[in-house]
DRENLUMVO-404615 format. One line per 5 residues: their letters; for each residue x, y, z of C-alpha. Coordinates in steps of 0.5 Angstrom, whole numbers. Example, Ala and Ser with C-alpha at 12.3 -4.5 7.8 and 13.67 -1.06 7.14 Angstrom:
! residues 2
as	25 -9 16 | 27 -2 14;
This chain:
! residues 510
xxxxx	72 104 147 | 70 104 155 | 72 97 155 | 79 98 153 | 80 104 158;
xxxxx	78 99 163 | 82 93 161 | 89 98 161 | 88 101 167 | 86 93 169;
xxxxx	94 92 166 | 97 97 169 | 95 96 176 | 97 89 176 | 103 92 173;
xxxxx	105 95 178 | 102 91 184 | 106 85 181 | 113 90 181 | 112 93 188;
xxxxx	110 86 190 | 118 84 188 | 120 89 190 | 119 88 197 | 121 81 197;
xxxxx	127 84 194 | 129 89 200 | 126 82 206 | 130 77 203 | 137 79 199;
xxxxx	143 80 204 | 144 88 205 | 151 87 201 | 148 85 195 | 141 90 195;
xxxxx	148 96 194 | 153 91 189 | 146 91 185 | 144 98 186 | 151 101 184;
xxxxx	153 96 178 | 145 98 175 | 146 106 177 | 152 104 172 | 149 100 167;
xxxxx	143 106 166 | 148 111 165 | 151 108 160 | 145 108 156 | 144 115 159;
xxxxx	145 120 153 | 145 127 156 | 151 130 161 | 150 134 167 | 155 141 169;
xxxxx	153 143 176 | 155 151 177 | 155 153 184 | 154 160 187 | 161 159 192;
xxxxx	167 156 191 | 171 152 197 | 167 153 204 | 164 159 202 | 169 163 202;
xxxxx	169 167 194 | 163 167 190 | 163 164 183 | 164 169 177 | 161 163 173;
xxxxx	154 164 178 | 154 170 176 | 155 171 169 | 151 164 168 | 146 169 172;
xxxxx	146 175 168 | 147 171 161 | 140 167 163 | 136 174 165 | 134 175 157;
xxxxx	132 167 156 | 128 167 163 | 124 174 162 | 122 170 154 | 121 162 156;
xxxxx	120 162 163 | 115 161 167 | 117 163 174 | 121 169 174 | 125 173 179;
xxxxx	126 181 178 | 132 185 182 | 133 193 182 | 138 196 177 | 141 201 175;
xxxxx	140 207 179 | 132 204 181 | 130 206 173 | 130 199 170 | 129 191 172;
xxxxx	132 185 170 | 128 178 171 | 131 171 172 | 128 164 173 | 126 163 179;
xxxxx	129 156 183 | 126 150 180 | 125 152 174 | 128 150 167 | 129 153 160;
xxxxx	131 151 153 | 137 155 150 | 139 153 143 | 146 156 139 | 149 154 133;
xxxxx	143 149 132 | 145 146 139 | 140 144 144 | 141 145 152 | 138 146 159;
xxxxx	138 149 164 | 136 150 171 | 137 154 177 | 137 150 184 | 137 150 191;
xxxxx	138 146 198 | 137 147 204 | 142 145 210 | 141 139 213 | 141 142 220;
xxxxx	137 149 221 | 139 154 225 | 137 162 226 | 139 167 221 | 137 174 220;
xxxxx	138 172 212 | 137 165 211 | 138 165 203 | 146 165 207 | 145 158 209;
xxxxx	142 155 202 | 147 153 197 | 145 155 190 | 147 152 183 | 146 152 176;
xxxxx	146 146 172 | 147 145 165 | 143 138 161 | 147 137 153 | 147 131 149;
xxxxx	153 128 150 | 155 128 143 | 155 136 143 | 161 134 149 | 167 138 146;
xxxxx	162 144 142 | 159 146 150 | 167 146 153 | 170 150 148 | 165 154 145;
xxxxx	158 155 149 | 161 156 155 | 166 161 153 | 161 165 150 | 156 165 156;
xxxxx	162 167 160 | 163 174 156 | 155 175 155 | 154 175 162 | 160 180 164;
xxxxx	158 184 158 | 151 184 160 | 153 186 167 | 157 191 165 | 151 195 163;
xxxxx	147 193 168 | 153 195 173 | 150 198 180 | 155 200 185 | 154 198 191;
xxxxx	156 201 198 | 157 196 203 | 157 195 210 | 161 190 215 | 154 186 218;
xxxxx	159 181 222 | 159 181 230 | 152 182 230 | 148 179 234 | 140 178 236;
xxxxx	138 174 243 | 146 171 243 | 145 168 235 | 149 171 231 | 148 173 223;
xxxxx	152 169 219 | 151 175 213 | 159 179 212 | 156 184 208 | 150 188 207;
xxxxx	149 192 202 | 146 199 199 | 146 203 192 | 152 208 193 | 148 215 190;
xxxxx	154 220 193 | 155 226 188 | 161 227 190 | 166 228 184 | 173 230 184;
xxxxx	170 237 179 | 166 239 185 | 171 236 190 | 174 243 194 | 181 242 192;
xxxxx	187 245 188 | 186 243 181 | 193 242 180 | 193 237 186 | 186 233 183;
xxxxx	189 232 176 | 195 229 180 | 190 224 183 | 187 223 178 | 192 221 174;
xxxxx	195 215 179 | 187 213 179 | 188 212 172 | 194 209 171 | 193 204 177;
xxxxx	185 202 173 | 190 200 167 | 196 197 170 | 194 189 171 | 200 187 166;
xxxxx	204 192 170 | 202 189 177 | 203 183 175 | 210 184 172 | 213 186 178;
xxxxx	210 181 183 | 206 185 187 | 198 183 188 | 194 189 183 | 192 193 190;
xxxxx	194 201 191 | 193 204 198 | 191 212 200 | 192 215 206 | 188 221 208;
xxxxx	189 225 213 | 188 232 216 | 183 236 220 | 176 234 220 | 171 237 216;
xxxxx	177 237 211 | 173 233 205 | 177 226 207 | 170 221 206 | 168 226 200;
xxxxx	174 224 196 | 172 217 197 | 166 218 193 | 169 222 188 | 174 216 187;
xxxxx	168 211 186 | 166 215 181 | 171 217 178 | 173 209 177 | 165 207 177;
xxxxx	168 202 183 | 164 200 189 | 165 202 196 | 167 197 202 | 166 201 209;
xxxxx	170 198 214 | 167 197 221 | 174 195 224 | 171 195 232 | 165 190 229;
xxxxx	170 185 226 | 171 180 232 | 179 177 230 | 183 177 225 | 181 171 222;
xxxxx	173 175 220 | 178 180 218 | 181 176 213 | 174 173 211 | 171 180 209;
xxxxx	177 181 205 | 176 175 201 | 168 177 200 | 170 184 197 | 170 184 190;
xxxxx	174 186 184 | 174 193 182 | 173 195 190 | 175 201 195 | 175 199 202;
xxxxx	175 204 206 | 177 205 214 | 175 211 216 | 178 214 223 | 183 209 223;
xxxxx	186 212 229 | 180 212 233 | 177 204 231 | 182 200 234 | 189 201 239;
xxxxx	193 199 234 | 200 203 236 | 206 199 238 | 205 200 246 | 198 197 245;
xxxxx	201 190 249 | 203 195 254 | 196 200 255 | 192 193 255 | 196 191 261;
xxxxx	195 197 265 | 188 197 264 | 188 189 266 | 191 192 273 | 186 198 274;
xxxxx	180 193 273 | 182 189 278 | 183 195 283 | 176 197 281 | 170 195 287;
xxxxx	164 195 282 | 163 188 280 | 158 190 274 | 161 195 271 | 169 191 271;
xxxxx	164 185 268 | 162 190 262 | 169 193 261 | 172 186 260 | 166 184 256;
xxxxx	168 191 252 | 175 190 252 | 173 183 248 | 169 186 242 | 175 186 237;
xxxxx	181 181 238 | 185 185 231 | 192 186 233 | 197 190 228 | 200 184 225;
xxxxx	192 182 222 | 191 188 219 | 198 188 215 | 197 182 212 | 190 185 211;
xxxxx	193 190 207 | 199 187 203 | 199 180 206 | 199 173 202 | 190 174 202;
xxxxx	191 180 199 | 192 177 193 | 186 174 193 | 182 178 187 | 186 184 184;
xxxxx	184 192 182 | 182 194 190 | 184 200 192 | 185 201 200 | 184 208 204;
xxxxx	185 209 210 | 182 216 213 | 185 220 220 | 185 227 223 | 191 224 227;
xxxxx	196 221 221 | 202 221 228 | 198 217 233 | 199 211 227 | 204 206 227;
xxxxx	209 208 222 | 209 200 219 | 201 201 217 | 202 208 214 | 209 206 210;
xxxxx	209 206 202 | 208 199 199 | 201 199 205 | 199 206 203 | 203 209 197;
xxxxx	200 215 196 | 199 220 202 | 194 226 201 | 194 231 205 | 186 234 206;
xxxxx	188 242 208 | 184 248 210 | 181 252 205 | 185 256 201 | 183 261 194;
xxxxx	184 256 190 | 179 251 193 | 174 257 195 | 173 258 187 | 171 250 187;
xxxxx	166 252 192 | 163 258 188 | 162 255 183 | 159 249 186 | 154 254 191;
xxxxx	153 260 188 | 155 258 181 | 160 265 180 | 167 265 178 | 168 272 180;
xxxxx	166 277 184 | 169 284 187 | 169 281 194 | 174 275 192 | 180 279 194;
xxxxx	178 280 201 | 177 273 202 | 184 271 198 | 187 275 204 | 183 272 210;
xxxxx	184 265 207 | 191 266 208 | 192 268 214 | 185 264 216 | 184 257 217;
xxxxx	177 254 216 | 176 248 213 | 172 247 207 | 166 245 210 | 165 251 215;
xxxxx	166 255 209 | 161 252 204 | 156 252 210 | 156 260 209 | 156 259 202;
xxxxx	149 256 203 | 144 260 199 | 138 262 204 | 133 264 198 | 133 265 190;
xxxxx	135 273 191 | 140 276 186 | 142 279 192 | 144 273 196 | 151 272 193;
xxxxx	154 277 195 | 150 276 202 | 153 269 203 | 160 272 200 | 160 277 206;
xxxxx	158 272 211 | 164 268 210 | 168 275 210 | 165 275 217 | 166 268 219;
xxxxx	173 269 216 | 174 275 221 | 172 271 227 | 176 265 225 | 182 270 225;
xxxxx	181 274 232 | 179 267 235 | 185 264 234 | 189 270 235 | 186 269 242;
xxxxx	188 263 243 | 195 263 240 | 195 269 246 | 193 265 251 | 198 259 249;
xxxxx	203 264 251 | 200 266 256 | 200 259 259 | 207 257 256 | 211 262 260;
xxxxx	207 261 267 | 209 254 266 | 217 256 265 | 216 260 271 | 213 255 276;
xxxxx	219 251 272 | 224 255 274 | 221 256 281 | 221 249 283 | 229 249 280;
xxxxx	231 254 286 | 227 251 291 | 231 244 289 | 237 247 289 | 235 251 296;
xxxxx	233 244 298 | 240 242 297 | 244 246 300 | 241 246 306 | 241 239 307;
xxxxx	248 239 306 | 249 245 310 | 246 240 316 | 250 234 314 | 256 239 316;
xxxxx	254 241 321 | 250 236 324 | 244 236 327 | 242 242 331 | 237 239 338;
């Protein structure tokens, strides 16, 4: 027996010292030409006799510029077969941190068997050919998945095994949806190398809805309404030819609860939240690119608009004069950082349009866009009107209606003798829902807390009331002090006048 182990490995090694011998003698003497006509045409003949077919699914499509919805079902598709087969597996976080889900790690292949079919598959990366620094390098890999069957299941695996992946990987998403709050990561730069990551994400665990939303009732079944009718609308949409999109403008005095109904809608429609950082995004081409990278079934929020860019219609003008004030300016240094500063953000007023209805906006469909303001007149009336933002809401100060949401909410009452007074101060008052839910906070778990909190706010009312009648006092004040140095400088001008026509009559008197 051990004689015949040893003359097999005898004969293999002969074997294979008379292959590489030919081999090498093969790469010496045949022409370059002829080494790559014979190399193809028997690649060719080999595949003939290849009974299996391989399907490459990659993560992006074009140049990176959209992820896949293949990946990504073919993903949550193959979480169970890999938690049950494979032997390296990855787990991700989902589901308000409560549950896990496993995926097969890179290299790695599992069996899949449906309608008595056999198939492969097998997840995969390569790495690019140049290395360059990156705060997350998974951004330079390409990811894929490929799928290995026999060639004679060819039309059941295109018509119906491909199919029924696509909707068990979007159900299977569904139920392990996990909304997500992101944040624009493009412009960052460590030491002169800049990330090559757009957005970065959180889990979006605000609150916020529209039942503790501090707003008349009537106005919320309002909103609520459209949000439904916008969710349920994607025939509608396209119908008439417009891209599946609705903007909101909310505007209003700080404090007033415009971030707090973002969350409410995201929860209301269990969409996820892009917050867009405008003065970070370096031109309009980025801009662009972070739109295409948002996903279905999104907000994009741009809060503070008026104070993110200058994107008024003098914009040209204010940049000029900036220019001719820098060159004036004596400190070398400082003029060197307010050209640099200046140079952040290349948006103009035309890139955020098409950013909001322009051809890209197309690009994927149920995206709702919200712009936020304590300035709604400082805007350029072309980034505001219907068809960019549709729907403008108004976020006021606290009247009754919206105080008894908040008394609820913070004390969990309904009535109480003292909400009489506080209807008539909330009139005549204004005071913004969260000065008035800050006197509403509870201090202690005493009885008597509630009443205490309800007469706070009566007292904060009061002050409120007497420090804006000071105020409007000294407004006055000032307005007719103005008149009169106005009027003042009227009779001065006009005495100027007649003098210098009494002297032009008369000459000048030596």
């Amino acid at each position: 027996m051990m004689m015949m182990k040893g003359e097999l490995w005898s004969n293999l090694g002969s074997t294979m010292a008379a292959i590489m011998f030919t081999y090498a003698m093969f790469r010496q003497y045949f022409p370059p030409q002829l080494q790559d006509y014979i190399f193809r045409y028997s690649k060719k003949l080999s595949n003939l006799f290849y009974p299996y077919i391989h399907v490459t699914f990659d993560e992006y499509t074009g140049e990176r510029m959209k992820k896949t919805e293949a990946f990504s079902a073919i993903q949550n598709y193959l979480s169970d077969k890999s938690s049950a087969n494979a032997k390296r597996l990855k787990a991700d976080v989902v589901q308000d941190s409560q549950s896990l889900v496993l995926s097969m790690d890179y290299n790695e292949e599992i069996t899949d068997e449906f309608d008595g079919v056999k198939l492969w598959w097998s997840a995969n990366r390569s790495s690019p050919k140049t290395q360059q620094f990156s705060f997350y390098p998974a951004a330079d890999e390409k990811r894929f998945y490929v799928l290995k069957f026999h060639k004679r299941d060819r039309e059941f695996v295109i018509g119906t095994y491909l199919k029924h992946v696509m909707k068990q990987g979007k159900a299977i998403a569904a139920d392990n949806r996990q909304r997500k709050l992101y944040s624009n990561g493009a412009g960052q730069s460590f030491h002169g190398l800049r990330s090559s990551t757009t957005w970065t994400h959180v889990s979006f665990e605000h609150p916020a809805t529209f039942d503790t939303l501090a707003m008349d009732e009537k106005r919320k079944k309002e909103i609520k309404k459209d949000l439904l009718k916008f969710s349920n609308a994607k025939d509608y949409y396209a119908k008439i030819g417009k891209a599946w999109k609705r903007g909101y403008l909310l505007y209003g005095p700080p404090g007033t609860g415009k971030s707090t109904m973002v969350a409410a809608m995201a929860n209301f429609l269990n969409y996820d939240v892009y917050d867009l950082e405008l003065t970070t995004v370096k031109n309009n081409v980025e801009l662009r690119r972070l739109l295409i990278e948002t996903s279905n079934k999104s907000i994009i929020v741009i809060e503070d608009i008026d104070c993110s860019l200058d994107l008024t219609g003098q914009r040209e003008g204010k940049k000029k004069k900036r220019d001719d004030k820098s060159e004036e300016g004596t400190d070398p240094i400082s003029s060197m950082s307010k050209t640099e500063e200046r140079k952040e953000s290349e948006v103009t007023l035309s890139g955020l349009l098409n950013f909001i209805d322009g051809i890209w906006s197309a690009c994927g469909g149920e995206r709702i866009i919200v712009f936020t303001t304590n300035h709604v007149e400082k805007l350029d009336p072309a980034l505001i009107r219907r068809g960019r933002m549709d729907k403008h809401i108004e976020m006021s100060y606290c009247r009754f209606e919206a105080f008894k949401v908040l008394a609820k909410n913070y004390l969990d009452i309904d009535t109480h003798p003292l909400f009489g007074e506080i209807e008539r101060l909330l009139g005549e008052t204004d005071m913004t829902p969260a000065d008035v839910a800050e006197n509403l906070m509870l201090k202690s778990d005493d009885d008597e807390e509630d009443e205490a909190c309800l007469k706070s706010l009566i007292e904060a009312l009061k002050g409120a009331k007497e420090e804006a009648r000071k105020k409007a006092e000294e407004e006055g004040k000032q307005s007719e002090e103005t008149e009169k140095e106005q009027s003042v400088n009227e009779n001065v001008g006009e005495e100027d006048a007649i003098s210098s026509k009494e002297v032009k009559e008369n000459g000048v008197i030596h």
